[in-house]
N, C-alpha and C positions, 0 to 999 in steps of 0.2 A: 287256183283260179286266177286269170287276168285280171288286173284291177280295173273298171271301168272310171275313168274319170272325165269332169268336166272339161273342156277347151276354153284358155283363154280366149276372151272376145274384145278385142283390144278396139274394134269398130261399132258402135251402135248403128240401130239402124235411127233411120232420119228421125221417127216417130219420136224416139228417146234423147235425140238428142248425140252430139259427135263427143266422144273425148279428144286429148292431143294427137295430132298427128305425128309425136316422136311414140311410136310403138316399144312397148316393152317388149325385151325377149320372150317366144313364146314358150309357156309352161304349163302343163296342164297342176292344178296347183290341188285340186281334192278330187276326190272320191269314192265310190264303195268296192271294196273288195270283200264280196260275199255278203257278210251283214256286222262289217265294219270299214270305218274309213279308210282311205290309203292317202298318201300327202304326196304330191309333187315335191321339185328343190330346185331353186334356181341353180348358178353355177358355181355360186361360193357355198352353199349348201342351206342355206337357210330358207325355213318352210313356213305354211301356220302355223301358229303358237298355237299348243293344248289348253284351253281357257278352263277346261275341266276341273282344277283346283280350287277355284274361285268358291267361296260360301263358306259356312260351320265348318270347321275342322278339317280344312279341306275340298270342301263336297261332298255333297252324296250322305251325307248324314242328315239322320230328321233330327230334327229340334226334338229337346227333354224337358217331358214336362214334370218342371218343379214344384215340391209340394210346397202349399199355402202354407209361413209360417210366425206371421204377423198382420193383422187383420187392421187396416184402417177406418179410425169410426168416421160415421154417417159424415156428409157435408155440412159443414157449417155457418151456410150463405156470407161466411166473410171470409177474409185469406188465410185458404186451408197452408199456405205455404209449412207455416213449424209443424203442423201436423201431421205433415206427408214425407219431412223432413227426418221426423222424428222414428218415422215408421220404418224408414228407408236406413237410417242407423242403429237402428233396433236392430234389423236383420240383420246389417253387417258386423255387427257385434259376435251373433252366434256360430258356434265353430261349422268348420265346412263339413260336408259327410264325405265317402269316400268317391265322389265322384268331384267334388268340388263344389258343392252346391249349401248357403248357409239358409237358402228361401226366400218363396216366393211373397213379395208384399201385397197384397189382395185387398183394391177396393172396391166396394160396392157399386149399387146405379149411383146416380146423382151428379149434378156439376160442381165440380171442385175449383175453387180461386187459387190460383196461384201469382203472389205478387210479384216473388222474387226468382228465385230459379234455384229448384233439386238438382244433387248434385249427390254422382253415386262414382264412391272412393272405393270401393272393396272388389273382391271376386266373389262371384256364387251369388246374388242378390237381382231378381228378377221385380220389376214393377206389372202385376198384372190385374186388369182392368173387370169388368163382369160385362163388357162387350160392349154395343153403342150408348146403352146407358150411362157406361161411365164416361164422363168428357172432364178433361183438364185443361183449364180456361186461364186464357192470360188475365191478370186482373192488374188495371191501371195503365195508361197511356205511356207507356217506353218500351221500347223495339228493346228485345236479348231471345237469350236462347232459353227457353222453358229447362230442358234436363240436361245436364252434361253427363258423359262419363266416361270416367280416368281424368289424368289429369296429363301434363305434359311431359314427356320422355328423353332422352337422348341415349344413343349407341355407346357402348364400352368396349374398346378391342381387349380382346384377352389374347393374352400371347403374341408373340412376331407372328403380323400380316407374312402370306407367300405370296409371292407373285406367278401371276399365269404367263406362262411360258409358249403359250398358241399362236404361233401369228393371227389367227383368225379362228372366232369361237361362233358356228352360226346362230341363227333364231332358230329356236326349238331343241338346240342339243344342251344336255345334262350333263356331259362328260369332258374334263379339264384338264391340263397339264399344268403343275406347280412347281416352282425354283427346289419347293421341299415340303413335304407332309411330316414332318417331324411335327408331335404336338399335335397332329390331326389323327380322329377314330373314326372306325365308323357307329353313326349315329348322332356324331355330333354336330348339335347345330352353329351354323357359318351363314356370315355372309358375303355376297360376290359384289364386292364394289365396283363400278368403273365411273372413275372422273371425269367430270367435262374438263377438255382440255379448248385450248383455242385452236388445235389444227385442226378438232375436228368441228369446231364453231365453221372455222372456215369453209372448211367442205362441205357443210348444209346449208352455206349462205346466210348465217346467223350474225357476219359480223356486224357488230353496233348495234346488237338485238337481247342477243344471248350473252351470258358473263361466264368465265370459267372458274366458277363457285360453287360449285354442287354436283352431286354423283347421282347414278341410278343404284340404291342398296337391294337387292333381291336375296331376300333372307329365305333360307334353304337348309338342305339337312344332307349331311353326309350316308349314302345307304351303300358306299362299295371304294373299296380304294388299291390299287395297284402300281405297286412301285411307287413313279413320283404324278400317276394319275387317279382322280377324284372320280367320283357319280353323285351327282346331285337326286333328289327326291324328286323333284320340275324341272323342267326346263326353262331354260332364258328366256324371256320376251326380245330382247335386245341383242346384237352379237355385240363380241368384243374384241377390238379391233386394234391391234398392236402399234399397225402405222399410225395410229391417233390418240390412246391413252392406254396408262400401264394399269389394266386390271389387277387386283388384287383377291385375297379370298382369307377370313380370320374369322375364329369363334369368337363370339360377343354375349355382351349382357344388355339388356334391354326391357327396363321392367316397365312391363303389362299388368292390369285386371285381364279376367277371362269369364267366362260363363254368368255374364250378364245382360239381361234383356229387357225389351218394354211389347207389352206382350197386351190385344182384347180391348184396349178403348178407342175413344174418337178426341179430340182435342177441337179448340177454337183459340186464333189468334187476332179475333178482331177484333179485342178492346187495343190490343197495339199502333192499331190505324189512325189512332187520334192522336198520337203522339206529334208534340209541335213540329218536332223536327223529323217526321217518316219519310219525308222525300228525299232527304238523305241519311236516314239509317235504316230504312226497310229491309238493310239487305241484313242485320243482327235480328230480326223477327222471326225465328227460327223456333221448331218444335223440340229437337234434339242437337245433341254433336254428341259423335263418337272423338275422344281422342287418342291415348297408348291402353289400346283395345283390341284384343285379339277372342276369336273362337265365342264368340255374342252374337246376337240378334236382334229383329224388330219382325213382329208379327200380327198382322191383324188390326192394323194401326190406320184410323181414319181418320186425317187435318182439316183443316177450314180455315178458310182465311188467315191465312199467313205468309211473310211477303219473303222469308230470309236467302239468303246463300248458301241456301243446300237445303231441301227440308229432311233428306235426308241426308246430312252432314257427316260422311265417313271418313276425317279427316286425316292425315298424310301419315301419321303414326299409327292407322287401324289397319289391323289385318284379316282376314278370314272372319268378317263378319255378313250375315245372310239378313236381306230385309225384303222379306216375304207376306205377300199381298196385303200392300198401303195402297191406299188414296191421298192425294197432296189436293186438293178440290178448291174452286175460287181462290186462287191467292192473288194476293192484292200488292203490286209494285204500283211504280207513278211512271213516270213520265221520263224518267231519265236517261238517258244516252245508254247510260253503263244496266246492262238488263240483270237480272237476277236469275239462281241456279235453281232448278226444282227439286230435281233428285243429280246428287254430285256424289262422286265416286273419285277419291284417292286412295294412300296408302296401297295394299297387294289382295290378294286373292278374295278379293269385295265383291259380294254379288248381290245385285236387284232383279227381283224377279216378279212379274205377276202384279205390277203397279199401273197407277194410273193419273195423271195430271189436268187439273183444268185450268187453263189459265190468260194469261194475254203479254206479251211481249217477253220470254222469259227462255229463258236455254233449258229445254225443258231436261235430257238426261246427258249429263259431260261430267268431263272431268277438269282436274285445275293444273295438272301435269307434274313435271319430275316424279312421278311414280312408277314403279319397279314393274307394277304386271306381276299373274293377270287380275284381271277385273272384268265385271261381267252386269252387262243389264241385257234381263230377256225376259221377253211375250211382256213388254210394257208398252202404253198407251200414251198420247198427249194429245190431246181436244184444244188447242190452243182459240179460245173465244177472239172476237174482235179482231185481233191482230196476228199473224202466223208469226211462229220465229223459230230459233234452229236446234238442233241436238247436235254431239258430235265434240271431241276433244275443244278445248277452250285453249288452253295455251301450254309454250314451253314442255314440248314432246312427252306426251303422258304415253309410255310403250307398254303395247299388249292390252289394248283394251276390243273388247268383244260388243258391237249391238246386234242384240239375237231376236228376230221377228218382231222389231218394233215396229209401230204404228203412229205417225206422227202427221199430224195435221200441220205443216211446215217442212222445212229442210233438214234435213241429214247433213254436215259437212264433215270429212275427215281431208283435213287442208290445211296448207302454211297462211295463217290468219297475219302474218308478216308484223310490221310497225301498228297495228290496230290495238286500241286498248293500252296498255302500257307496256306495249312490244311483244304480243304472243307468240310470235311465232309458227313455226310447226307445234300442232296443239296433237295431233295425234301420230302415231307410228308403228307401225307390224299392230298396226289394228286393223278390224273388222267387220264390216254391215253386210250380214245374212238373213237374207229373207224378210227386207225390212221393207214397208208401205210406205210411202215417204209423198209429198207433192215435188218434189225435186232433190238430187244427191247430188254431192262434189265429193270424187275418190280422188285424190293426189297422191302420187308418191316422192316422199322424200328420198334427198341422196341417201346411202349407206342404210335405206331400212326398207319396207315396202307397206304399204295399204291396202288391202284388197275389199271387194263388193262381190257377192255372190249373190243372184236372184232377188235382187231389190228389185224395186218397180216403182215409177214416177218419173219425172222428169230427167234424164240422165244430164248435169249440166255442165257447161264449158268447163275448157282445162282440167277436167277430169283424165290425167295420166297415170293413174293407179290404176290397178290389177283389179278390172270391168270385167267378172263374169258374169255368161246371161244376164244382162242386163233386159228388166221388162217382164222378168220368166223366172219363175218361183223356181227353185233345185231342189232334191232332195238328198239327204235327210230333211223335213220340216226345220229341224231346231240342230245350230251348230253345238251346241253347248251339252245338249240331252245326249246327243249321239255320240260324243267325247267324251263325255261324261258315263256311259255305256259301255264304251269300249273300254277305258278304264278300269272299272270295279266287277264287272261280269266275268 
C-alpha cells in the first residue's frame, strides 16, 4: 500500500497567522501507511525521532504493583520527618526479590509533617500513600525539596572510546560506523557521545552564548554488530556530524537506583510560602527530585501549593522514568523576572503523561536542555490563572523532545530564546508539538537540526520557520507517541 502522508505547509493561512518567508524544503515528513506510520527524510536523511522509548523500562510497560512491606504508624500532629525516614530505610534494608523489588512503604489517611526532607538511597523501595487521604505536608517556613532520590552520579568509560567513522549519522538512524568494535558485543550497553565543539557553536549562531564544555551522552544498547558496524536499540535524537565534532561510542558505568517510586497521595507546600526569603528561593519548594534514577515512577500524585523548579523534577542524570497522572495545582511563585518550572523534563527516555497544572506565570512543561532524547510529555494540561506564560524547551538545545496533545492556556515555544536569561539559546531541537491547543505557537528551526508542528491550533506566530504542518487542523493519528508507541511493540 502507498503510504499516505501529510504535506508540508510552510504557509499559514492569514487566520493563523504567517511563518518566515525563507520556506523550508518541501517534505512530506509523517504519515500512515495502513495502520502504521511512514516517515518522510529530508536530504541528509534525517526524520522524526521515535519518542516511543520514553517511560518504565522503556515504554509500554505498566507500572508493578509492589507488595506493602513496612507499614507507617498513624500521623503524629508534629514532624513525622524521622518516622517516615525511618520506614523508608527499613525497607531499604530488606533484600530485593527476584524482580528487584525490597517494598512498598504504606501510609495510612492522615496529614503527615515533614520538616526536613526523605531521602530514598536504595533500589526496590516504593513510597505509597492510601490515596487523597494521605497528604505530606511541608512543616516550617523554608523552600527545599520534600523527597529526593538517588543521589548524584558521574559516567565511567570502560575500555578505549571508538570513534564514528560516518561523515554524517542522521536523526532517527541506530546504525554506526566505528574506527573498531574490538571490545564491543552485542548487548552491551554504550554510550554515543558527541561533543560541543566551537565549529559547530558557530554554525547555530551560538557564539558568545553557548561554551564548548559539554556533550549530548545518549546511552543505548548494542542489539547487532557487523564488521566495523554497530545497531543501536534507539535511535538518535540528534545527528552526528563529522564536519563539526568527532563522535565517539564506549561501554560505561554509571550507577543508578532503579525500581523506585512515590505512588497514591496528595502533598501541600504551603507552609513553604512563609519563608522570609520565598521570593527568592521559591524555586527549591519542590515536592520531589529524581536524580541518577532509572526505570521509576510517580503515580497518582496530587501537589498544592508549591512554587519549585520542576514539581516534577526529573533531573539530567534520570532515565526512563514515567510520571503518570499528577496534578501540580495552585503553585505559588512571586513576582520575579526569572519564572518557575511546573513539570521539567531532563536526563533521556522521561515521560509525563496525563498531568495537570494550575498556576500563574510559570513555564508550565520544558525542559532545561543538554539532554540526549527522547523525552516525552502528552495529554497534559496548563490552566494558567491570572497570567498566561509558556511551555516549550528553556534553554541550551535539549534534543528529541516530544509535546503530545497538550493543552496550554499560553504559548507553546520551540525557539532560539537567544541572550535571554543566562544566554539560552536554542532551547529545543528535532522536537515536537503534535496536536497541541495552544493560544499561540513559535516553531523555529535551528541550523543543523529541525522542529517540527503537526496539527497545533492557536495562534500560528511570527518567525515561525520550523516545519508548520497543518497548522489550525488536528492530524491523525490523535497521539504521536500512542501510535509510535503501537507500532513498536505490536
Amino acid at each position: 500500500m502507498t503510504a499516505a502522508l501529510f504535506a508540508l505547509t510552510p504557509v499559514a493561512s492569514p487566520a493563523q497567522g504567517a511563518p518566515s518567508t525563507t520556506a523550508a524544503p518541501r517534505v512530506n515528513w509523517l504519515g500512515m501507511n495502513g495502520d502504521k506510520l511512514a516517515y518522510g527524510r529530508d536530504a541528509q536523511g534525517n526524520r522524526v525521532p521515535d519518542y516511543s522509548y520514553a517511560g518504565y523500562r522503556g515504554g509500554g510497560v505498566p507500572l508493578p504493583a509492589v507488595p506493602a512491606r513496612v507499614t507507617v504508624p498513624a500521623p503524629s500532629g508534629q514532624d513525622d520527618t524521622a518516622a517516615l525516614q525511618q520506614a523508608i530505610d527499613t525497607a531499604s534494608a530488606l533484600p530485593p526479590d527476584a524482580q528487584g523489588f525490597r517494598g512498598a512503604v504504606r501510609l495510612g489517611p492522615g496529614r503527615y509533617r515533614i520538616g526536613g526532607t526523605l531521602r530514598v538511597t536504595a533500589s526496590g523501595v516504593v513510597i505509597r500513600g492510601s490515596g487523597g487521604a494521605t497528604v505530606l505536608a511541608a512543616d516550617g517556613a523554608r523552600s527545599r525539596t520534600l523527597i529526593t532520590f538517588g543521589a548524584k552520579s558521574s559516567y565511567g568509560v570502560v575500555g578505549t572510546p571508538a570513534r564514528v567513522t560516518d561523515d554524517y549519522v542522521p536523526v532517527g538512524s541506530g546504525t554506526l560506523t566505528l574506527s573498531s568494535t574490538a571490545g564491543l558485543s552485542v548487548g552491551d550497553a554504550v554510550v554515543v557521545e558527541r561533543p560541543t565543539t566551537q565549529a559547530w557553536i558557530d554554525a547555530i549562531g551560538m557564539k558568545g552564548i553557548f561554551t564548548p564544555d559539554w556533550s549530548l551522552r545518549f546511552e543505548r544498547r548494542i542489539t547487532a554488530i557487523s564488521g566495523n558496524r554497530i545497531t543501536l536499540d534507539i535511535p538518535l535524537t540528534n545527528a552526528l556530524e563529522q564536519q563539526y565534532t568527532q563522535a565517539t561510542v564506549y561501554r560505561y558505568t554509571f550507577p543508578r537506583i532503579s525500581q523506585v517510586g512515590l505512588e497514591n497521595l496528595s502533598a501541600d507546600g504551603g507552609a513553604m510560602t512563609a519563608a522570609p526569603d520565598y521570593s527568592s528561593t521559591f524555586y527549591n519548594a519542590a515536592l520531589w527530585e529524581f536524580n541518577a534514577v532509572e526505570d521509576s515512577w510517580v503515580s497518582n500524585v496530587v501537589a498544592n501549593r508549591f512554587g519549585g523548579a520542576g514539581q516534577t523534577a526529573l533531573g539530567p542524570q534520570s532515565r526512563r522514568v514515567s510520571v503518570l497522572r499528577t496534578q501540580m495545582l495552585d503553585m505559588v511563585t512571586t513576582d520575579s523576572s526569572a519564572r518557575s518550572n511546573a513539570y521539567l523534563l531532563q536526563g533521556q527516555q522521561n515521560l509525563v503523561q496525563d498531568c495537570r497544572v494550575t498556576a500563574t506565570k510559570v513555564h508550565a512543561f520544558t525542559t532545561y536542555g543538554r539532554q540526549a532524547g527522547p523525552n516525552v510529555f502528552s495529554r497534559c494540561t496548563a490552566e494558567l490563572v491570572q497570567t498566561t506564560y509558556d511551555s516549550g524547551g528553556h534553554q541550551r538545545w535539549g534534543s528529541g523532545t516530544l509535546y503530545d496533545q497538550l493543552r496550554v492556556d499560553g504559548t507553546l515555544l520551540l525557539v532560539n530564546n537567544g541572550t535571554r536569561g543566562s544566554g539560552h539559546g536554542w532551547s529545543d531541537a528535532n522536537s515536537t508539538a503534535y496536536n497541541c491547543v495552544t493560544e499561540g505557537y513559535r516553531i523555529q528551526g535551528p541550523p543543523t537540526a529541525h522542529n517540527w508542528s503537526f496539527g497545533c491550533t492557536g495562534t500560528l506566530l511570527d518567525n515561525s520557520d520550523g516545519e508548520v504542518v497543518s497548522p489550525g487542523k488536528p492530524v491523525l493519528p490523535a497521539s504521536l507517541y500512542d501510535q509510535q508507541l503501537a507500532d513498536r511493540t505490536s
